[in-house]
N, C-alpha and C positions, 0 to 999 in steps of 0.2 A: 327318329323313332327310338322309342328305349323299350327294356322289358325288365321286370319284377323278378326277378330268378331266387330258388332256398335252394342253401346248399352249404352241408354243414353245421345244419341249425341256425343260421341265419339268412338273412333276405337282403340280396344285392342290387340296386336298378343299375340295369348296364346300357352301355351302344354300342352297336360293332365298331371293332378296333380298339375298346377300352381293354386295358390290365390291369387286373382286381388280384388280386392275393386272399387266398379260402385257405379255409381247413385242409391239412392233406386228402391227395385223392391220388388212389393207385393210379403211376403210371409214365410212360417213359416220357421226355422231353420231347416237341416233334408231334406228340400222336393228339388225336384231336378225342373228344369225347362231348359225351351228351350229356348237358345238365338237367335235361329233364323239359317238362311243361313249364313254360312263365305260368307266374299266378297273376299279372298283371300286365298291359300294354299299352301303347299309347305312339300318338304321332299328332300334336299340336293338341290341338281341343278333342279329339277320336280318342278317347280312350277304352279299352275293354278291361274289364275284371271278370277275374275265373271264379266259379265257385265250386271247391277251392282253386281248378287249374285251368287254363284256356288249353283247348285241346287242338292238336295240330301245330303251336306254338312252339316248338320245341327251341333250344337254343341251346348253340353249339359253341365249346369252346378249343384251344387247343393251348398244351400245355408248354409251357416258356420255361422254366423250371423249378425244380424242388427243395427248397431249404428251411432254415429256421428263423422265427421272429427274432424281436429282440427279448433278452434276459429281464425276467421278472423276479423280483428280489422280495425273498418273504419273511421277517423276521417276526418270531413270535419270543413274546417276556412275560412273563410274571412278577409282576412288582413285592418287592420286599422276600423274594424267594429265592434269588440267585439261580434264576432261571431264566437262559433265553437259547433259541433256536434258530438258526439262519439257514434258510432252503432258497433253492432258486427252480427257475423252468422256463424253458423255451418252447414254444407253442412249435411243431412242424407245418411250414405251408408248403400251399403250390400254388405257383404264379403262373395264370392263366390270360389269353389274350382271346377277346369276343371274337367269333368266326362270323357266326349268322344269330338272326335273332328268330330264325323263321318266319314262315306267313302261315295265314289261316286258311287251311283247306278248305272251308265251306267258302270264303269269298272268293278263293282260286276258281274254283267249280263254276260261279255264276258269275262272268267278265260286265252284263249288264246292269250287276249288284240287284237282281231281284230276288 
């Protein structure tokens, strides 16, 4: 089973037990948090799309911890001008490991699936 998760400005498909690296997100190593609604689900050929979220989907992760990417090196020149600039920057993540991916409460509700 996987799910469609945004977070950070971008959209990760995960499975439980995956570790994904995102955008920083407040919070100590240890504690677990809510990424929100998947926008997306699936389990072989079943798949659901939200629009925009699947509701009841929620998916949980918990946090491994917090550091920085690697060094991005930015130089900027001006030809013929004896100009150039050199900057750098490291993105902060946080390294997260899938807890749950949720179920959907309206098929919890009806075990006959009517």
């Amino acid at each position: 089973m996987f799910a469609v998760v945004k977070t950070g400005g971008k959209q990760y498909k995960v499975q439980e037990g995956d570790v994904i690296a995102v955008e920083k997100i407040e919070g100590e190593p240890g504690s677990e948090i809510d990424l929100g609604p998947a926008l997306m689900a699936g389990d072989g050929d079943n798949i659901e799309v939200g629009t925009p979220v699947l509701e009841g989907r929620n998916v949980t992760a918990r946090i491994l911890s917090q550091g920085k990417g690697p060094k991005i090196t930015i130089l900027k020149h001006l030809r013929r001008k004896d100009s150039r600039k050199k900057t750098g920057h490291r993105q902060k993540l946080t390294e997260l490991r899938i807890v749950s991916l949720g179920a959907n409460a309206a098929k919890e509700e009806t075990p006959d699936g009517a």
